[in-house]
N, C-alpha and C positions, 0 to 999 in steps of 0.2 A: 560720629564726627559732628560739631557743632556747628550752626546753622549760621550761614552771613550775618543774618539777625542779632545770632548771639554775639559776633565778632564787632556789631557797632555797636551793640552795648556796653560791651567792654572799653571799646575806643572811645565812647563817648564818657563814660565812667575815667578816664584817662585824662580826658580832655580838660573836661571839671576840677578833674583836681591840681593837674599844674595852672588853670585861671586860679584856683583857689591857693595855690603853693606864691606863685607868683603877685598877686595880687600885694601879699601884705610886704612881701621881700623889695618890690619896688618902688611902693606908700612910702616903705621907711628906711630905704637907700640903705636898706643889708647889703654890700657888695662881697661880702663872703657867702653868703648865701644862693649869689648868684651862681655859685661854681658850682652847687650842691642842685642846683635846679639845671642845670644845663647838663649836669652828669644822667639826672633824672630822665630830661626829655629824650637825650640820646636815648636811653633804655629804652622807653617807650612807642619811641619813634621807630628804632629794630622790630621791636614784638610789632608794629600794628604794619608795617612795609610787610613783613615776613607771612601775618595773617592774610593779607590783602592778596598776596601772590602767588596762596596755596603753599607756602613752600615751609608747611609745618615741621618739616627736621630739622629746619634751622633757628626755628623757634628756641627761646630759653623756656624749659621745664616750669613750671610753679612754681617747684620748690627754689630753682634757681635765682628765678626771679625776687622770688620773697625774699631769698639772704641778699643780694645785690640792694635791691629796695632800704634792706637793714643797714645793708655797711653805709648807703647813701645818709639816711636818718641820723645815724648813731654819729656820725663824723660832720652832719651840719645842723644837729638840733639846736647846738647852744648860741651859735651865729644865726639862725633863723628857725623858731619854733617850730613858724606853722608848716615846713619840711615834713613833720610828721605825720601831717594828714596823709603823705602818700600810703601810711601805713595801710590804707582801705582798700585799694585797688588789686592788688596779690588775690588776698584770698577770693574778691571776686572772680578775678581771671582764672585760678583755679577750680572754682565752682563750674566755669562753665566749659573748660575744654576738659576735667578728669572725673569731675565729681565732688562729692560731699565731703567722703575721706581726705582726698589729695586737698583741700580746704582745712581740715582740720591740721595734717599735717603745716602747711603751707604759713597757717596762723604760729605753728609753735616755732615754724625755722625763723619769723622774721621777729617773733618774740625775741628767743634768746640772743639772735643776732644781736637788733640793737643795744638790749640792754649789756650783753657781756663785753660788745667792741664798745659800748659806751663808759662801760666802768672802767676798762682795758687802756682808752684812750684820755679820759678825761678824769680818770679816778674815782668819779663820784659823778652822782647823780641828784641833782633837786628832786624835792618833794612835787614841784611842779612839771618837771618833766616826769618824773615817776606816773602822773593822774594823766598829765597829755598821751603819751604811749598806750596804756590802760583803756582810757577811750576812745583812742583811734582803731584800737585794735578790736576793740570790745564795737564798735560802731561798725570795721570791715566784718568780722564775723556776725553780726546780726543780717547787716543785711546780703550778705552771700546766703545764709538762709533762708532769710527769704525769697532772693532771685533763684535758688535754688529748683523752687517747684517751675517756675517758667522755665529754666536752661532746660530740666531733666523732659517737658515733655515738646523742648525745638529740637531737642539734638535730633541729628534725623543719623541712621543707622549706617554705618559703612560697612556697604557688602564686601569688602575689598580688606580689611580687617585681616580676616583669619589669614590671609595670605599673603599681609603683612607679617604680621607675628610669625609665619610658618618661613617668609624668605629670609628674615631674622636669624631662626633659631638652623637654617639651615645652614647658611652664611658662617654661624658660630661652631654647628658641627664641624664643616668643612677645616676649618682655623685649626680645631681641636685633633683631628682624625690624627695627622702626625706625628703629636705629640704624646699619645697614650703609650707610654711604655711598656705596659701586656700587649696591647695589642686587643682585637674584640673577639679573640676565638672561646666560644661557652665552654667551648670540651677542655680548652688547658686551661681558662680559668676557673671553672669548677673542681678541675684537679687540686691547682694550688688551694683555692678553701680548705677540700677536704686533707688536704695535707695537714694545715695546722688543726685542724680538727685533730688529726689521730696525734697530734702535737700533744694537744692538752688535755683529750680524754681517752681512756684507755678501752680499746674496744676490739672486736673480731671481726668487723666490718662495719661500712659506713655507706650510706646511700644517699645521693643528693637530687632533689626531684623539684621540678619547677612547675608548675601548672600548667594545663591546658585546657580552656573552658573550666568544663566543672570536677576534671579527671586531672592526675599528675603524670607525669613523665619523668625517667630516670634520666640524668644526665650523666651520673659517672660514679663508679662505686669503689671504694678501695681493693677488696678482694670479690671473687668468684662466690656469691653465697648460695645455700640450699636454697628449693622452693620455699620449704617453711619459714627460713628466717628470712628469704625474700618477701614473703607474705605477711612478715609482721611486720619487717618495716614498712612496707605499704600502707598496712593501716594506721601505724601511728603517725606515719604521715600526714596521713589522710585523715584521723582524727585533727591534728593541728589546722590544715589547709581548712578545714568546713569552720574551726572556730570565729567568730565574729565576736566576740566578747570572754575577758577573761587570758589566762596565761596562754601565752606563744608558746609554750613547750609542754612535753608529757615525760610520764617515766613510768612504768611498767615492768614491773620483774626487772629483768636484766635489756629491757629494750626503752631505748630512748628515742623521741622525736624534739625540734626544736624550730622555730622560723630563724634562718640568720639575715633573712632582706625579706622587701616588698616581695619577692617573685621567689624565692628558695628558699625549701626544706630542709635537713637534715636530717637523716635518721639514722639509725645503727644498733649493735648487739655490744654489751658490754661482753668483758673474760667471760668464761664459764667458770671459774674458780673467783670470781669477785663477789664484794658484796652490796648484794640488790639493796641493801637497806640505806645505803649511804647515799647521799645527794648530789648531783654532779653539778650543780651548782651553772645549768646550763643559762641562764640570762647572763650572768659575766660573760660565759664562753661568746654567745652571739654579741654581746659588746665588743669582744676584744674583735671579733672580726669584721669590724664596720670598714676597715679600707679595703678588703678584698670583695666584700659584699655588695660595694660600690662598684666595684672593677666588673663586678659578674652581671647586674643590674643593668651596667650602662651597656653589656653586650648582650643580655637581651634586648632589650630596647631597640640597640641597632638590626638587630637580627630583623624585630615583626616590623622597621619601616622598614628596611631595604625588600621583603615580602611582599608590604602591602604596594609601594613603589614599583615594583616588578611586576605584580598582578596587574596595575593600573594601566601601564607602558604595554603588556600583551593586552589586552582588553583593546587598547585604542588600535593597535597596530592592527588587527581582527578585523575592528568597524571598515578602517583604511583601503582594506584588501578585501572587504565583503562588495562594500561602496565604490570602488575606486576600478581596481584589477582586475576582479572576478567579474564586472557588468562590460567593465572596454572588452573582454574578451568572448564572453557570451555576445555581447555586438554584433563581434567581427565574426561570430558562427552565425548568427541571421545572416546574412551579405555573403558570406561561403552556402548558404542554403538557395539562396536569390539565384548566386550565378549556376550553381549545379543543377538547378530545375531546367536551363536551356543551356546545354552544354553546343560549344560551335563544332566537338568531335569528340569521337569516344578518347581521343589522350587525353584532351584536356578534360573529361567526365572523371579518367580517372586519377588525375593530377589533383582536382578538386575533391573529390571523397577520401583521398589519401589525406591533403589541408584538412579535411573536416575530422578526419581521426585524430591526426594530432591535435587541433584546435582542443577536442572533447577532451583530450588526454590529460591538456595544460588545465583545463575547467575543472577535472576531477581533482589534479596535485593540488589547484589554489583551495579548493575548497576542503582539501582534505589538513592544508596549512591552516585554513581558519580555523578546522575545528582541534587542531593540537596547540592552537593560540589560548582558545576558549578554554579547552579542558585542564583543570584544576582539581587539587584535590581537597575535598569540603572538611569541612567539622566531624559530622559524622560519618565519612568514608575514611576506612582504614589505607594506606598504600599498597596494599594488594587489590584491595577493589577499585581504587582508581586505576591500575592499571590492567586491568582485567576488562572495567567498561572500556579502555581504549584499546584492547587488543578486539573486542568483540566488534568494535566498529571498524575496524581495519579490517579483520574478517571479514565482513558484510561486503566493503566496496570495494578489496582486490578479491576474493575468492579464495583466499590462501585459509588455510587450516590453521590457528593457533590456539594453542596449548596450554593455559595457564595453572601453576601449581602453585599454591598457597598454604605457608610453614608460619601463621604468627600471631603471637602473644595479643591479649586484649592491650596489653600499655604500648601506648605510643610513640612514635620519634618527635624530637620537635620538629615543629614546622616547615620553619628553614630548611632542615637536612629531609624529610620526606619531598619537599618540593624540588630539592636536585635530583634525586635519586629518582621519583617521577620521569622528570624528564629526561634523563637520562636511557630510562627502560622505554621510553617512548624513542626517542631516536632512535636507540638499536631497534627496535621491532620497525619502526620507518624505514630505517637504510636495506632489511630485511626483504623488506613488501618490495621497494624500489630499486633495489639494485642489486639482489641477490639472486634470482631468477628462482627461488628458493618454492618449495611445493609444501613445505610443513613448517610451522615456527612454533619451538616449543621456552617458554619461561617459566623461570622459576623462582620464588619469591620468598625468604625466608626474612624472619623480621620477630630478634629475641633485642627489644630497649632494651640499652642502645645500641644495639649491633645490629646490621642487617647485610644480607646476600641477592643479589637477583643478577639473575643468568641468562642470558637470551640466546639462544640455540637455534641455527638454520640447517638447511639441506642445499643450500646453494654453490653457485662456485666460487666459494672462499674470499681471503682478501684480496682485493686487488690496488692496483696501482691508483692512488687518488688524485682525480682532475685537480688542475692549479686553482681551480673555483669551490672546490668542494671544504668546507670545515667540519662539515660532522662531527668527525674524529677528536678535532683540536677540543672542538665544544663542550664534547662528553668528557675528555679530558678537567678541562677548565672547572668543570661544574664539581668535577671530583675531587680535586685540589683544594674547592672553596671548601668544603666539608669534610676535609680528611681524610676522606677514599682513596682506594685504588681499583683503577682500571685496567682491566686487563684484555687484550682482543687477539686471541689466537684462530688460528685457521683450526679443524678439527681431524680426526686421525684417518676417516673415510672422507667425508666432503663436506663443504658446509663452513661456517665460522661460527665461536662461540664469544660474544660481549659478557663481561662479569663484573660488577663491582661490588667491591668489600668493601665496608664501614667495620674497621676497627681502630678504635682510640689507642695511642701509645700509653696505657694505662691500663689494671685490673678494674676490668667492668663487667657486670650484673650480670651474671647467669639468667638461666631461666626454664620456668618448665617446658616441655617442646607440647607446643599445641597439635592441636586433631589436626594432618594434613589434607587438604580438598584439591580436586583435579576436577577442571574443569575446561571443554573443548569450544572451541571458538568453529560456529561453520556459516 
């Protein structure tokens, strides 16, 4: 943000030039001229009110300025020359509220103005206004250069910037969100890609993978393929993803990979009866899909802010309830310890250690809320191991025995869809520990990208009727819905309830080989 400093220099730059515009217009009784000065000083008198009072969005642009400045020039050169000195002042102001660039530009908008509204209006132009224009403009650009180095080291930094630009383009999301007609779901518009994909080249299957960090992920496949031809399109996937120079696509025997966006791959198996030798001519192919590739692009995008949005928002809510909740209530367990040390009778001794148990009780839930606030599943933690460190810490502070069994593939889900899915096997193993009276919790966790299964299994007594306070249910629900899942919460055949949710795409997707399964006890 530019320094006051800067803003009188500019005003004072201002100043000078209508005493200089004016000066000669009133010497020599131009009274058409006066209209062309009086249009002027309005303008200027806006920008420096405007400057003055902070209230830079009301501000005219540079560039704005500079073409206004023009139309003023071009429509009163010929009634009063020296009007065109204003031509100086633009690019200065430019220089110092955008920079060097927005100067250059600044210089060609008020260029072309005058001279095209002046050929426009007047048909013609004198040799001497041709050298007056030239020079003024050629005299605003010199020395915007060189005030150039003083603006660049007053400007003093606006910490407040990014979150400008950020309420901006939030502002603009918001505008836009209902108007996308896909909609921003990766799984059906990945589909749609691959659809015209098997459109235009002929293939046995298709596989489209978007990255994560330095590894890829399957987002959606046409058909069910073997391990092996799973395994080749991976790599030439994966050959494509590592390139940094050089062509976006490969072709290999009967196996193709291609980039069709910033964030997605395609790869696939031509016929087994085709021929390898022929070109598939895949750069057109990923040109012709630039509107879909946009479609799928912009749903990423939304996918890793509304993630990193949701991470931030549990992060605070955490600090909130570690700071806030969890200390008022350890508190009021000192002051229950105070009065229990002299009790006035054994009822009320035992009225009070009855309060001090629940007290502890409420201590243990808040803190055991903070930590399913906190936990998160990282880069390098697969969604079975995150949910494994949180059944093992749930183990620890109820005493309950749980069970985890882990069925999955090294490729990962994206993000998004493991962070419901996450929480969701968290909640059921919570409502398990808390309200199931349950003595064993056993899970199950299979995870073949992009499909995945997790089961959560008690010995408790069953489902029961939910308090008017309680959403658990709705939540796990909701999370499922956002990713496509289904939830399922049946009571089980002896005792106990069993939570389940399926991730399956209405779509043929990616087989897989079935990984080593591991069992592992939680005590």
């Amino acid at each position: 943000m530019p320094s006051s400093q800067t803003f009188a220099v500019v005003a004072a730059s201002r100043l000078f030039a209508m005493l200089a515009i004016g000066g000669p217009i009133l010497w020599l009784h131009q009274e058409e001229g006066l209209l062309s000065l009086a249009a002027l000083s309005a303008v200027w008198v806006y920008q420096g009110v405007t400057a003055t009072r902070r209230e830079l969005q009301l501000s005219l642009s540079p560039t704005t300025e500079a073409a206004t400045v023009g139309v003023i020039c071009a429509l009163g050169m010929t009634s009063a020359p020296s009007i065109l000195a204003a031509l100086v002042v633009p690019p200065l102001y430019a220089t110092a509220v955008a920079g060097v660039r927005t100067m250059v530009r600044t210089v060609i908008v008020e260029s072309i103005t005058v001279v095209a509204l002046g050929l426009m209006w007047w048909e013609r132009l004198t040799s001497e206004q041709v050298i007056a224009i030239f020079t003024w403009v050629m005299t605003g650009l010199g020395l915007s250069l060189i005030a150039s180095v003083t603006f660049s080291s007053d400007r003093v930094p606006d910490p407040l910037a990014p979150y400008r630009d950020a309420q901006e383009h939030l502002k603009q999301l918001l505008d836009l969100a209902g108007s996308l007609s896909s909609g921003l779901d990766v799984g059906a518009l990945g589909g749609e890609l691959l659809s015209d994909v098997s459109d235009r080249i002929p293939n046995r299957g298709l596989v489209l993978y978007v990255p994560r960090g330095e590894n890829l992920t399957p987002v959606a496949s046409t058909v069910d393929l073997e391990p092996a031809d799973l395994a080749a399109c991976e790599t030439l996937a994966g050959d494509v993803h590592l390139r940094e120079r050089g062509p976006d696509s490969t072709e290999i025997g009967q196996g193709f990979a291609f980039r069709v966006s910033e964030q997605a791959i395609v790869a696939g198996l031509r016929p087994v009866d085709s021929d390898a030798g022929r070109s598939l001519m895949l750069g057109e192919v990923a040109h012709d899909l630039g509107d879909n590739a946009v479609k799928l692009d912009a749903a990423l995008l939304f996918a890793q802010f509304r993630d990193a949005a949701t991470a931030d928002e549990r992060s605070r809510l955490a600090r909130e309830m570690h700071d806030g909740v969890a200390q008022d209530i350890a508190s009021l367990g000192y002051i229950i310890d105070a009065l229990a040390a002299r009790p006035v009778d054994e009822q009320q001794a035992k009225a009070l250690s009855m309060l001090r148990e629940r007290v502890s009780t409420v201590v243990a839930e808040v803190r055991r809320s903070v930590m399913n606030l906190r936990t998160s599943i990282g880069e390098a933690e697969s969604l079975g191991g995150a949910i494994s460190s949180v059944a093992r810490h749930l183990s620890e502070s109820s005493g309950i025995p749980i069970r985890v069994r882990l069925d999955e593939q090294p490729a990962r889900l994206r993000p998004e869809v493991e962070a419901e899915l996450f929480r969701i096997a968290q909640e059921a193993m919570n409502n398990a520990v808390k309200h199931a009276r349950a003595t064993s919790i056993d899970v199950r966790c299979q995870v073949y990208a992009p499909d995945a299964i997790i089961t959560v299994t008690d010995d408790g007594v069953g489902l029961q009727s939910a308090r008017a306070d309680s959403h658990g249910l709705k939540i796990m629900r909701e999370r499922a819905r956002l990713i496509g899942a289904e939830l399922v919460v049946r009571d089980n055949a002896s005792r106990g309830l069993t939570v389940s949710v399926s991730l399956k795409v209405p779509r043929h997707f990616v087989g897989s080989l079935p990984a080593a399964t591991t069992t592992q006890e939680m005590s």
